[in-house]
C-alpha positions in Angstrom: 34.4 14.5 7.5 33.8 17.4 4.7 32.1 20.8 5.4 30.7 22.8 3.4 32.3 25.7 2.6 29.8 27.7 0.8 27.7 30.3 3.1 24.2 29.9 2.0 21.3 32.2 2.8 20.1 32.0 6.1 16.7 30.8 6.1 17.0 29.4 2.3 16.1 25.5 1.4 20.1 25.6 0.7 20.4 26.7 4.4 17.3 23.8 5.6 19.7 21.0 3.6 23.1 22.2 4.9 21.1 21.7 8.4 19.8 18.6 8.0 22.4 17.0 6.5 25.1 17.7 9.9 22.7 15.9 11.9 22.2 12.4 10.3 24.7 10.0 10.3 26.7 8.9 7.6 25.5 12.2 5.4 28.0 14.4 4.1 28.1 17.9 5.6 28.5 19.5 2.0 25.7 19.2 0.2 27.8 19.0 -3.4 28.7 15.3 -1.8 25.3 14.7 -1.6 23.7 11.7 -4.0 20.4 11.8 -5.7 18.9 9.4 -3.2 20.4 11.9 0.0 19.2 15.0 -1.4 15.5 13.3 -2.0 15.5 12.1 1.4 16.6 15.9 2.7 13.8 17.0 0.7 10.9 15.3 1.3 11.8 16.0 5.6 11.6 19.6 4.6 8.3 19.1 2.4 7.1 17.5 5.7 8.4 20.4 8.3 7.3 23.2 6.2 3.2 21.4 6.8 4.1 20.9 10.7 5.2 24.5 10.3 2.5 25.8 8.5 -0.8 23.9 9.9 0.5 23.6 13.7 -1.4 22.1 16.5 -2.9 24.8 18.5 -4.1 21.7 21.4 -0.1 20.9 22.1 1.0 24.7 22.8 1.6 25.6 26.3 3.0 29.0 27.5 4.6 29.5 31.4 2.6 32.6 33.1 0.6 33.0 29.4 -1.9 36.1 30.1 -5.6 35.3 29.0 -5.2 36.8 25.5 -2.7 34.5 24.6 -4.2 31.2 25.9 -7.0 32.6 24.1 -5.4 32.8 20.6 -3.5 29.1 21.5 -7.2 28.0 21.4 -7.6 28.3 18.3 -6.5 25.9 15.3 -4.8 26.5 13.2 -3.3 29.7 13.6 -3.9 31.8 10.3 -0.1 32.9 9.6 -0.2 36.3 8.3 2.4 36.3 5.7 0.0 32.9 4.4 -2.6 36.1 3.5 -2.9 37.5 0.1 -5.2 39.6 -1.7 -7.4 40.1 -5.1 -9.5 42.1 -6.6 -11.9 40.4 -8.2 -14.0 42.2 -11.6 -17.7 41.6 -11.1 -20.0 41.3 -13.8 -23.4 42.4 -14.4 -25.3 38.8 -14.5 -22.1 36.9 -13.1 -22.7 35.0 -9.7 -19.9 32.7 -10.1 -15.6 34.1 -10.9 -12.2 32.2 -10.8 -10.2 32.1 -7.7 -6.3 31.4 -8.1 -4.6 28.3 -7.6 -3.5 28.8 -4.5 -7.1 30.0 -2.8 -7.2 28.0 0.3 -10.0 30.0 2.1 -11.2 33.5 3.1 -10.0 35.2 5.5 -12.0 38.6 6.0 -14.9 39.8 4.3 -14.5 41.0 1.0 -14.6 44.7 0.7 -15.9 47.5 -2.4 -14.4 50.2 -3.4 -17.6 51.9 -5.5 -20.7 51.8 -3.6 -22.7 54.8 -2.7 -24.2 52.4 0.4 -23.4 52.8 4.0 -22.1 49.3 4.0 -19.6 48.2 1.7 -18.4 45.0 3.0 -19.5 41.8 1.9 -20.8 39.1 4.6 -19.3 35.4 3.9 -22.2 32.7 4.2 -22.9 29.1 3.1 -22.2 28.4 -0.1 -25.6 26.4 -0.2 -27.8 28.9 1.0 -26.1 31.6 -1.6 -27.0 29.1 -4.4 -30.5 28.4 -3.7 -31.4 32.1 -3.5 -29.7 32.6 -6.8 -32.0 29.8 -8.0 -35.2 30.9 -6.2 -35.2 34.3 -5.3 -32.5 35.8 -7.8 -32.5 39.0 -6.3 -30.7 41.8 -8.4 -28.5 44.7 -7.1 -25.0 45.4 -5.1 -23.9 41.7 -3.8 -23.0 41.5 -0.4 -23.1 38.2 0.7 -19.9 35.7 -1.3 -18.7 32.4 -0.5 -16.4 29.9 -1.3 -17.4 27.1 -3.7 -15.7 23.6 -4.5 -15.0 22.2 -7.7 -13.5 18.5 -6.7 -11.0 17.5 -9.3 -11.4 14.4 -11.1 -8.1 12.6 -10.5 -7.1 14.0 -14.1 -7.3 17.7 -12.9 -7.1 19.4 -9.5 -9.6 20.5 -7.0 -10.4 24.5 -8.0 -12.2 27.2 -6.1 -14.8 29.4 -7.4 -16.0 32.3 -6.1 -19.9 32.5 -5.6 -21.2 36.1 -4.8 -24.8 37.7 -4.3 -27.6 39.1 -5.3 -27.1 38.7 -8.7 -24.8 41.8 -9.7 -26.8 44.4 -11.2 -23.5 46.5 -12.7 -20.6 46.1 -12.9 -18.0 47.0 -9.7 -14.5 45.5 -8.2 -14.4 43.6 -4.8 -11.2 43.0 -3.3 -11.0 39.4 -1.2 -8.0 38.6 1.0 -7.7 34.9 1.5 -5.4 32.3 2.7 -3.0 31.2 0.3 -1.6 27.6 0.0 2.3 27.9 -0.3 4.4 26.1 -3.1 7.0 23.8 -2.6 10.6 25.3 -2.3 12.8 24.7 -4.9 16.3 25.5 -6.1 14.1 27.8 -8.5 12.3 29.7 -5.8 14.2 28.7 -2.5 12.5 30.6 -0.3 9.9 30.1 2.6 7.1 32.5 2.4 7.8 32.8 6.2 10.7 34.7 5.8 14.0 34.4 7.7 12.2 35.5 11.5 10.6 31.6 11.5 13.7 29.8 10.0 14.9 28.2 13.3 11.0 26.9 14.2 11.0 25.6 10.1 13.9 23.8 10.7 13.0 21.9 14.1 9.7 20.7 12.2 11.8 19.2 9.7 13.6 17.6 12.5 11.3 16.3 14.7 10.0 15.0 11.2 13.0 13.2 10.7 13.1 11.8 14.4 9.0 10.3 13.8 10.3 8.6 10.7 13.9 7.5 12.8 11.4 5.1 14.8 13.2 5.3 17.4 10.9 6.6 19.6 13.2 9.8 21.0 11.0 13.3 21.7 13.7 15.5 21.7 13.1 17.5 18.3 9.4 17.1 18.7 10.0 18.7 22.1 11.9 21.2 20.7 10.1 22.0 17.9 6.7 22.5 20.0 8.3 25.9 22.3 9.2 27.2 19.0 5.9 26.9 17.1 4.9 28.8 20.3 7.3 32.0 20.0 6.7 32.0 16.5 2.9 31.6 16.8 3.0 34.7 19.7 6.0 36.2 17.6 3.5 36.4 14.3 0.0 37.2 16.2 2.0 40.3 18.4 3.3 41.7 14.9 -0.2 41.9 13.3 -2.0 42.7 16.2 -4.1 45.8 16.3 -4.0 48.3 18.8 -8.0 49.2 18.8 -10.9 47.8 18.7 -11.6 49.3 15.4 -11.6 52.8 13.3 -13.9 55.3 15.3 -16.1 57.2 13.5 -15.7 61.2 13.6 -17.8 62.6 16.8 -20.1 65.0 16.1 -22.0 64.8 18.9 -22.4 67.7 21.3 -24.6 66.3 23.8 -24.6 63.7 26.2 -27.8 62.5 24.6 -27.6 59.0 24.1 -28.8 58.4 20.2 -29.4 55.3 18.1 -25.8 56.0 16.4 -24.5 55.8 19.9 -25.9 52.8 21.0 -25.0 51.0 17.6 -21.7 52.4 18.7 -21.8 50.1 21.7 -23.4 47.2 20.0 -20.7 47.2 17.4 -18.1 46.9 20.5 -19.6 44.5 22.7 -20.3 41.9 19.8 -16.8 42.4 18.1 -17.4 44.2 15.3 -15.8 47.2 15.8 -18.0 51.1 17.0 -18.0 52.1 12.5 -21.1 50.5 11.1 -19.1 51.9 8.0 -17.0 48.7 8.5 -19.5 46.6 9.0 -20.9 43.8 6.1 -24.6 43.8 5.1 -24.8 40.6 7.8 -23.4 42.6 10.9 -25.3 45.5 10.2 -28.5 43.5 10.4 -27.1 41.9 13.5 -26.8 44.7 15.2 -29.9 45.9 14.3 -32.1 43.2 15.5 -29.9 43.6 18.8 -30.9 47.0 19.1 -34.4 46.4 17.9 -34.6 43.5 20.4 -33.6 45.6 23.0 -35.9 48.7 22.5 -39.1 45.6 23.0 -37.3 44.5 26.5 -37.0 48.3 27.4 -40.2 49.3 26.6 -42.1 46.4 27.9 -39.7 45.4 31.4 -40.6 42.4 33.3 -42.8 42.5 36.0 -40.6 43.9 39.4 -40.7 41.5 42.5 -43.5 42.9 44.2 -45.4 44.5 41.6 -48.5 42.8 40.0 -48.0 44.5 36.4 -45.6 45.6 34.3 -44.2 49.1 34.6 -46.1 52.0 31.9 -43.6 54.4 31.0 -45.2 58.1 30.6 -43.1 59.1 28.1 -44.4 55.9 26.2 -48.2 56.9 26.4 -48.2 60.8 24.8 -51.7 62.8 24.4 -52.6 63.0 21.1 -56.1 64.6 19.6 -57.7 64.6 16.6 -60.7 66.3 14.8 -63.5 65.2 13.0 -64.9 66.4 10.0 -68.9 66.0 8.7 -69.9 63.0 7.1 -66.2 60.9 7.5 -66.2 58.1 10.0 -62.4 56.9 9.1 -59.5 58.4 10.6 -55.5 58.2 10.7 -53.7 57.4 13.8 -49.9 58.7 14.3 -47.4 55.7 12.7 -45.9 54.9 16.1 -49.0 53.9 17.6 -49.3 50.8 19.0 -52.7 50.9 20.6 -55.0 53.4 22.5 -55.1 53.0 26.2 -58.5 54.2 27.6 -61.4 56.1 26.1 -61.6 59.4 23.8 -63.0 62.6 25.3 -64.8 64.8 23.6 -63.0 68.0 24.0 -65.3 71.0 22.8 -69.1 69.1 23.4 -71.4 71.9 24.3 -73.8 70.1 25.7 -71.9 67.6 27.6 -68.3 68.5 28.7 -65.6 66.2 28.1 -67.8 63.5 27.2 -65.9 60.1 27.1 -66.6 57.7 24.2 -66.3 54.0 24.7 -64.1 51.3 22.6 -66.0 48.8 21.0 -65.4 45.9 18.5 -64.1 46.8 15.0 -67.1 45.1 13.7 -69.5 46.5 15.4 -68.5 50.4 14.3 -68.7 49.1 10.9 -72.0 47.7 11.0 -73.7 50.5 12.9 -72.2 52.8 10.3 -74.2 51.0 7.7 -77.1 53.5 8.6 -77.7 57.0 7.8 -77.4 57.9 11.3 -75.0 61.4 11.8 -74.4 62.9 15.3 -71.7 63.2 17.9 -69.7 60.6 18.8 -70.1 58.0 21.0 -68.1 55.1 20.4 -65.3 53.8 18.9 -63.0 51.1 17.2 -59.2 50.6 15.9 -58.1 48.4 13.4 -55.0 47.8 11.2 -55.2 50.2 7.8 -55.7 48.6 4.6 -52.6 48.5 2.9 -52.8 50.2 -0.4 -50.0 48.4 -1.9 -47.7 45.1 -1.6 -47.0 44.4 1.9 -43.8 44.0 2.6 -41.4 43.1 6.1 -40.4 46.6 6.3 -42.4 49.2 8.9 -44.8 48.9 11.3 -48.0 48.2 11.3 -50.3 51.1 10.7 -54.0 51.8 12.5 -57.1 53.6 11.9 -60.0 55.7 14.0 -63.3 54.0 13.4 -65.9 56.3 14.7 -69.8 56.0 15.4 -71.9 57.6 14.9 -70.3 59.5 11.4 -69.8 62.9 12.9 -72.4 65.1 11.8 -69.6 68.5 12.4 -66.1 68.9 14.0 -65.2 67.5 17.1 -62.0 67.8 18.9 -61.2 64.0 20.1 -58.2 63.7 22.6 -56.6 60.3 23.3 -53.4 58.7 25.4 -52.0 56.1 23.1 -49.2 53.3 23.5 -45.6 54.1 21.1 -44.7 51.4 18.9 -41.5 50.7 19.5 -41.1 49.5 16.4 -41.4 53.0 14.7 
């Protein structure tokens, strides 16, 4: 029986062939000895251990005494290998919704980022391809993109299967966006001999090309496969330990001074609970607007509780229903109320009425200030309406809705009208 004699990299596909070759019978342990049809055979058991390797089976992993976090990350399939991560910065183009992705895109792995914006939010949201591509044809919204995906183009047999990248709204200047993504590794050859693994995973490379080589042996024996699973589990815990992060995320720099609980605060909190980290700086466009609706949502269930075993109503905060005034002038009948007023609870009182003091005026229906207003009838007033201002330009989603003080009769001087009101959350 001849050794080799030549010391080959550790880790190399020199090293995975020298391996290989000592443990089936009747091949010689040097690979010069080996034929054409040996060294294909050698070959194609590595081409099918390095895909074991690289896409393992996340359902077959089991680890003795594993703490939650791990058998949280063995849930998941497949692990994303972080030396199978690259990155690219990518030249957007006033106009361009569509760019070139390399050859060996597989997928995205994080949101792509900008370097360029003046915007709170520089980080892109990924989202269906499909829903990207019919705004672009329907909507075709100009500005910063921040949403991108991943688009197919299936090869014709002739050619291969490409990736595009698909970004929007439609750019409005030009900027660079830098993508990392999930790279699909090349073959090893004598010409580039090296796993993209590095030399830490060689051992669990080389028992996927041998329990490759038992499967095809058909001889039904586990023993590589056996082997091969407790080592996709070290190097599975082995790689996630080494690019694990130690905090939640970056913090933003605390000003505060107070123990005031603020908006920026709570977002704070959002950010943590849901997984995005406490720096809406770091957020994407997507998150942002996640969190916000959370926060929004929350403010409605604060400021209108459930009903409390017992109680027949629903809690009034005070601090929800401030006094609020306003005064009249001659001969106008239409007034504003404050923007974060969502309606007025009670009557108005006539503050300064000479001849009656504190004179209450009743609420009515919109329509019927308006049409007893039709007259010529001045005086003081004695009743009145609310209704949603007339918008004086294109609604739009943003805001809240704003009101108006209908009053009847048209005040014929000043009066000093005082009011409790409900707050708009919203505002």
């Amino acid at each position: 029986m001849s050794w080799a004699v030549t010391d080959y990299p550790y880790g190399s596909l020199s090293w995975l062939r020298k391996e290989i070759a000592a443990v089936i019978d009747g091949y010689p342990k040097d690979l010069a000895l080996l034929d054409n049809n040996q060294r294909q055979v050698i070959d194609s058991l590595i081409d099918g251990g390095l895909f074991r390797f690289y896409q393992p089976v996340p359902s077959e992993f089991t680890v003795a005494d594993a703490t939650e976090a791990q058998k949280e990350r063995l849930k998941r399939a497949p692990h994303n290998w972080s030396f199978l991560s690259s990155y690219l910065d990518v030249s957007i183009v006033e106009g361009q919704t569509v760019y070139d992705l390399p050859a060996n895109f597989n997928s995205l792995l994080s949101e792509p980022t900008t370097s360029n914006r003046t915007e709170d939010t520089g980080k892109m949201a990924i989202a269906p391809e499909s829903h990207l591509r019919q705004l672009i044809n329907d909507e075709g919204k100009r500005g910063y993109p921040m949403y991108a995906s991943k688009r197919v183009v299936i090869g014709d047999g002739a050619t291969q299967t490409t990736n595009k990248l698909v970004v929007y709204p439609i750019p409005a200047q030009s900027e660079t966006i830098t993508i990392q993504y999930s790279i699909i590794p090349n073959r090893l050859t004598d010409a580039a001999p090296w796993p993209v693994a590095g030399t830490n995973h060689a051992q669990t490379i080389l028992a996927c090309c041998l329990a490759v080589m038992e499967e095809r042996s058909g001889t039904g024996a586990t023993d590589y496969r056996t082997k091969e699973q407790g080592m996709l589990v070290s190097s599975v815990m082995l790689d996630a330990e080494s690019a694990a992060s130690t905090t939640a995320g970056v913090w933003p720099e605390q000003e505060a001074t107070t123990l005031e609980t603020t908006k920026e605060s709570l977002f704070k909190r959002i950010g943590l609970h849901v997984g995005f980290g406490p720096n809406f700086k770091a957020w994407s466009s997507a998150q942002l607007a996640e969190v916000t609706e959370i926060y929004r949502d929350g403010l409605r269930l604060f400021s209108n509780p459930p009903v409390i075993p017992g109680m027949t109503y629903t809690h009034n905060w005070s601090f929800l229903t401030p006094l609020a005034t306003i005064t009249t002038v001659a001969n106008q009948a239409t007034y504003d109320l404050p923007d974060d007023l969502a309606d007025i609870q009670g009557s108005l009182v006539v503050e300064n009425d000479d001849f009656v003091p504190r004179k209450q005026i009743e609420r009515y229906g919109e329509s019927q200030i308006r049409l007893s207003n039709t007259t010529d009838y001045k005086g003081r007033p004695k009743g009145f309406a609310v209704r949603v201002k007339q918008a004086t330009v294109e609604p739009t989603f943003t805001g809240n809705t704003r009101y108006e003080l209908l009053i009847h009769p048209i005040p014929d001087g000043v009066y000093t009208l005082s009011y409790r009101y409900t707050v708009s959350m919203e505002s």
